[in-house]
N, CA, C and O atoms as a DFTB+ gen file, in Angstrom:
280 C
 N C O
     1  1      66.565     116.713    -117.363
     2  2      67.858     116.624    -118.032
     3  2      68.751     117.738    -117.513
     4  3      68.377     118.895    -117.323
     5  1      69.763     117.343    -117.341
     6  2      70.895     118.032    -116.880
     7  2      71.517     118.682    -117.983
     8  3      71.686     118.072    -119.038
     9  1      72.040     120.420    -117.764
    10  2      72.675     121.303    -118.374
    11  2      73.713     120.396    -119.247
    12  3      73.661     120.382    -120.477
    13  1      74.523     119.749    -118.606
    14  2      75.549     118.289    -119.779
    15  2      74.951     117.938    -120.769
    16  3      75.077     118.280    -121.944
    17  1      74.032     116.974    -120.100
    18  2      73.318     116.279    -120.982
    19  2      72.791     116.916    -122.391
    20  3      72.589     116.132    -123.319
    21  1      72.608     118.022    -122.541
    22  2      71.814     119.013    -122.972
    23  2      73.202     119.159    -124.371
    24  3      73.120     118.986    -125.587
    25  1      74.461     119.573    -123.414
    26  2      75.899     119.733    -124.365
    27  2      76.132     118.969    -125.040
    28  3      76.587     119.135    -126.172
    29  1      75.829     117.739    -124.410
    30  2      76.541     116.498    -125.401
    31  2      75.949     115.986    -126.272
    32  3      76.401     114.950    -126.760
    33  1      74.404     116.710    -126.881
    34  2      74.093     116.434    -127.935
    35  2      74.117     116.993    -128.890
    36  3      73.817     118.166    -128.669
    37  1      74.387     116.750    -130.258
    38  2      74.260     116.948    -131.568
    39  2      73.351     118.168    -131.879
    40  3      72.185     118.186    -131.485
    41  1      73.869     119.137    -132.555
    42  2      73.094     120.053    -133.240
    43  2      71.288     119.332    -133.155
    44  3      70.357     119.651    -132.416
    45  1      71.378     118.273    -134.264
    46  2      70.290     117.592    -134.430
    47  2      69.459     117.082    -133.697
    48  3      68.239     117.196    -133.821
    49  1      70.151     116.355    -132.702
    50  2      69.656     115.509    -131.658
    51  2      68.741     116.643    -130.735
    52  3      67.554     116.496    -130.444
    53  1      69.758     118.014    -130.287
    54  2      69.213     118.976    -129.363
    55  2      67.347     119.605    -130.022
    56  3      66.289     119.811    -129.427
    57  1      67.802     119.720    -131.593
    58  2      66.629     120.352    -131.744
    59  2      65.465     119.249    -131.820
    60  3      64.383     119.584    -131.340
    61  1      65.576     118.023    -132.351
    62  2      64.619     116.991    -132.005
    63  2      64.277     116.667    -130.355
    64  3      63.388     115.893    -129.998
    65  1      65.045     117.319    -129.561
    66  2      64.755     117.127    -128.385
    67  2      63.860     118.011    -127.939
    68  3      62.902     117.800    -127.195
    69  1      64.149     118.828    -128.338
    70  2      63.193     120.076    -127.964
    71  2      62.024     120.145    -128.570
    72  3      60.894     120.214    -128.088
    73  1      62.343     120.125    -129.543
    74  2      60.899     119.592    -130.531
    75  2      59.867     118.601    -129.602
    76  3      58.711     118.962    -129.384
    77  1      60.442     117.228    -129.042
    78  2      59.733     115.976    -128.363
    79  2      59.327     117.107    -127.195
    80  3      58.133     117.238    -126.926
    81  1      60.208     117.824    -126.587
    82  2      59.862     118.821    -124.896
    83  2      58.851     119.480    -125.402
    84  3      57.781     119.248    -124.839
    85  1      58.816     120.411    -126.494
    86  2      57.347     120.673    -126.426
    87  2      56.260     120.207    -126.788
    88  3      55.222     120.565    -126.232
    89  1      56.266     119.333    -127.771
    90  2      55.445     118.493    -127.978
    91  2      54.651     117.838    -126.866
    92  3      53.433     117.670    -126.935
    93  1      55.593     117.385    -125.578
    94  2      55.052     116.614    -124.638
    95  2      54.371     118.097    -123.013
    96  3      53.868     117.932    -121.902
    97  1      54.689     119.073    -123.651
    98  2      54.589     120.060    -122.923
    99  2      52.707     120.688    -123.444
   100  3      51.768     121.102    -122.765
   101  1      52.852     120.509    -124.629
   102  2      51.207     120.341    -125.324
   103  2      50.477     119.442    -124.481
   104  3      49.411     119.535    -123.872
   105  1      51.350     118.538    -124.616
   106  2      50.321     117.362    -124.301
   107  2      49.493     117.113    -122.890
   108  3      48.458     116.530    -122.566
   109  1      50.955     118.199    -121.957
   110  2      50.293     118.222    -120.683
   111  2      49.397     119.281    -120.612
   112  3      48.386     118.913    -120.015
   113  1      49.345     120.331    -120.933
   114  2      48.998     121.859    -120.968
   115  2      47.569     120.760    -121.659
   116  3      46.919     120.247    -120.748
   117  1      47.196     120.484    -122.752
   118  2      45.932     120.016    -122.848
   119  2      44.918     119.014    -121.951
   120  3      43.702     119.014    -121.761
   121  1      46.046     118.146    -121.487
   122  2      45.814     117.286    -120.252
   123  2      45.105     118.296    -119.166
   124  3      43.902     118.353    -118.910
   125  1      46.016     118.968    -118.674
   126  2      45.452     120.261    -117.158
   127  2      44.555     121.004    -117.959
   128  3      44.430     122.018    -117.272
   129  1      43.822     121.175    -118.995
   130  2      42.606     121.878    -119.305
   131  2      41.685     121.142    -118.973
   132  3      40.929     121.820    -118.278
   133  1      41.174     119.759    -119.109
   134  2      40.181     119.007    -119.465
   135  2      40.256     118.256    -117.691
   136  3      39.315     117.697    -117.128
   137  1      41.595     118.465    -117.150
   138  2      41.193     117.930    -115.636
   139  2      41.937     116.538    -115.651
   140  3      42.128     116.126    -114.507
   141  1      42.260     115.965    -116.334
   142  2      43.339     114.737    -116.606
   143  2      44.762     114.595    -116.144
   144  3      45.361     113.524    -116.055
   145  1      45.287     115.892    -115.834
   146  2      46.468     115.742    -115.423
   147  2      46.867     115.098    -114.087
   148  3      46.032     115.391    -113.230
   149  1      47.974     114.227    -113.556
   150  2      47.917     113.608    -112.842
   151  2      49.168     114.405    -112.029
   152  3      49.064     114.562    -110.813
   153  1      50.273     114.866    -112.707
   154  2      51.107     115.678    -112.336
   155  2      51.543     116.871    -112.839
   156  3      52.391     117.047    -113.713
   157  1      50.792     117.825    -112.121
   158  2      51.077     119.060    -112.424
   159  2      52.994     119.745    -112.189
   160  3      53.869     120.529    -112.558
   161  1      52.814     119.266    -111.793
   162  2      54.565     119.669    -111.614
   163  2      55.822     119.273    -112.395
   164  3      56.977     119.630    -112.159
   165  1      55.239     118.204    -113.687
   166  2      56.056     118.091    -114.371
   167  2      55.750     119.074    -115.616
   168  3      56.483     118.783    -116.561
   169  1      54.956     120.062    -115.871
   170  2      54.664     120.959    -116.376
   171  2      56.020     121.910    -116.464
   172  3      56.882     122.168    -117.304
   173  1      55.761     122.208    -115.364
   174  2      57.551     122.589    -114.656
   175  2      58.342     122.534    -115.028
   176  3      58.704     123.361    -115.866
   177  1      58.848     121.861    -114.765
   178  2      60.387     120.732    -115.198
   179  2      60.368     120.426    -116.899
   180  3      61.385     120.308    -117.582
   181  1      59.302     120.353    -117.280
   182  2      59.595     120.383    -118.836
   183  2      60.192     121.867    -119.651
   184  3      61.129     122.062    -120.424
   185  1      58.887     122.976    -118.903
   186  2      59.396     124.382    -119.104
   187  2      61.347     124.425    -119.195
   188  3      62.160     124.516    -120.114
   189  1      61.421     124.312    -117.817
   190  2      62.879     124.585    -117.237
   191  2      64.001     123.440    -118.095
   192  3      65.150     123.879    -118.139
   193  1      63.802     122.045    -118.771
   194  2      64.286     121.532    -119.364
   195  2      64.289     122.358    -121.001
   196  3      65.261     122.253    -121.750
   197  1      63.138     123.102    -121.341
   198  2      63.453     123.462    -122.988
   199  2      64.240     125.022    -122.390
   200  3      65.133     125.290    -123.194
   201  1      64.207     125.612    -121.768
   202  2      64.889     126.578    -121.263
   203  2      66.628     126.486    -121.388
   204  3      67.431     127.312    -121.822
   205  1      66.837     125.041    -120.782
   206  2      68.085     124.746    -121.204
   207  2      68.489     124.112    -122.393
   208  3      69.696     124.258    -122.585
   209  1      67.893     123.442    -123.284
   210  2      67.884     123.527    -124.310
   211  2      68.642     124.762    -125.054
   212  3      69.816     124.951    -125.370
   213  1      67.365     125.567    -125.199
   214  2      67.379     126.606    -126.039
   215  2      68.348     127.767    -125.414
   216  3      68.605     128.750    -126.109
   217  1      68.888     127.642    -124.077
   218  2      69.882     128.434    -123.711
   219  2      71.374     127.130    -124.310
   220  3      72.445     127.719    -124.161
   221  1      71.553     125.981    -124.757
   222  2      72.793     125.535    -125.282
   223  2      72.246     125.882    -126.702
   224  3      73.219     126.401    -127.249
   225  1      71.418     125.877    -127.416
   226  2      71.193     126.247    -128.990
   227  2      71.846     127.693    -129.141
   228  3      72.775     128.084    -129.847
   229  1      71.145     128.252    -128.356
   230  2      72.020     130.603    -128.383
   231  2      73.586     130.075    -128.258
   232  3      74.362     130.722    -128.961
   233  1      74.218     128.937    -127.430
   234  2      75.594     129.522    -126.868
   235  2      75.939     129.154    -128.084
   236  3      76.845     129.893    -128.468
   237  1      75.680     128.436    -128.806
   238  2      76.013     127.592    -129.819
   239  2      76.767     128.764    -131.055
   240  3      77.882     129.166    -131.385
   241  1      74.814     129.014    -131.556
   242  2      75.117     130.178    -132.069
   243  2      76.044     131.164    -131.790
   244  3      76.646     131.423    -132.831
   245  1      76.481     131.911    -130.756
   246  2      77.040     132.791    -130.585
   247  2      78.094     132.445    -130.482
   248  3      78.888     133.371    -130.313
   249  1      78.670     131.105    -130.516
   250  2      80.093     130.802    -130.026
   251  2      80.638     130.544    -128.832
   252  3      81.853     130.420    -128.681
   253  1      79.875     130.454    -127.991
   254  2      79.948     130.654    -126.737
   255  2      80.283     129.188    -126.491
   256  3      79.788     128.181    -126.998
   257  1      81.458     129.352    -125.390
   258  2      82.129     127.926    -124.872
   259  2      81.720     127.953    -123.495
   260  3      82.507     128.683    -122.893
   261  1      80.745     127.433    -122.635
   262  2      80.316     128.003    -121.465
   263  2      81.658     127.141    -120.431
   264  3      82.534     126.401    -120.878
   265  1      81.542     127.350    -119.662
   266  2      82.289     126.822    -118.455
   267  2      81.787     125.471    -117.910
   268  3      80.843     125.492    -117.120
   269  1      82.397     124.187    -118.304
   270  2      82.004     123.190    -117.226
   271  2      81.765     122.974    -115.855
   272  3      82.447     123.491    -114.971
   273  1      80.988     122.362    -115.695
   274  2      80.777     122.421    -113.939
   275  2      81.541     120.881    -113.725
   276  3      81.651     119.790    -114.284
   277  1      81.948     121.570    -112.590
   278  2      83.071     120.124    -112.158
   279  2      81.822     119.082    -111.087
   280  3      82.177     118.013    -110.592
């Protein structure tokens, strides 16, 4: 998910999203213990997706109007 994507959701929507990102971030992290994982690299990309998340939840909070990317 793209930094936008991330903006254009709802207070609500963002934290149920994040909620589902880690949830599914468990799911892999338990997966790569037991040897099941098929793609390790979306491990990754989930990290770096709640990252942005939780960096639009702070701007939020703080007021922060970040700068669109054209």
């Amino acid at each position: 998910m793209s930094i936008q994507e991330f903006r254009a959701l709802t207070d609500e929507e963002l934290t149920n999203k994040l909620h589902d990102l880690r949830q599914r971030k468990f799911e892999l992290t338990r997966a790569k213990a037991v040897g099941n994982l098929e793609h390790p690299e979306e491990i990754r990309q989930i990290r770096k997706d709640i990252a942005k998340g939780e960096t639009v939840r702070r701007e939020r909070q703080l007021g922060i109007h970040a700068k669109e990317d054209k």
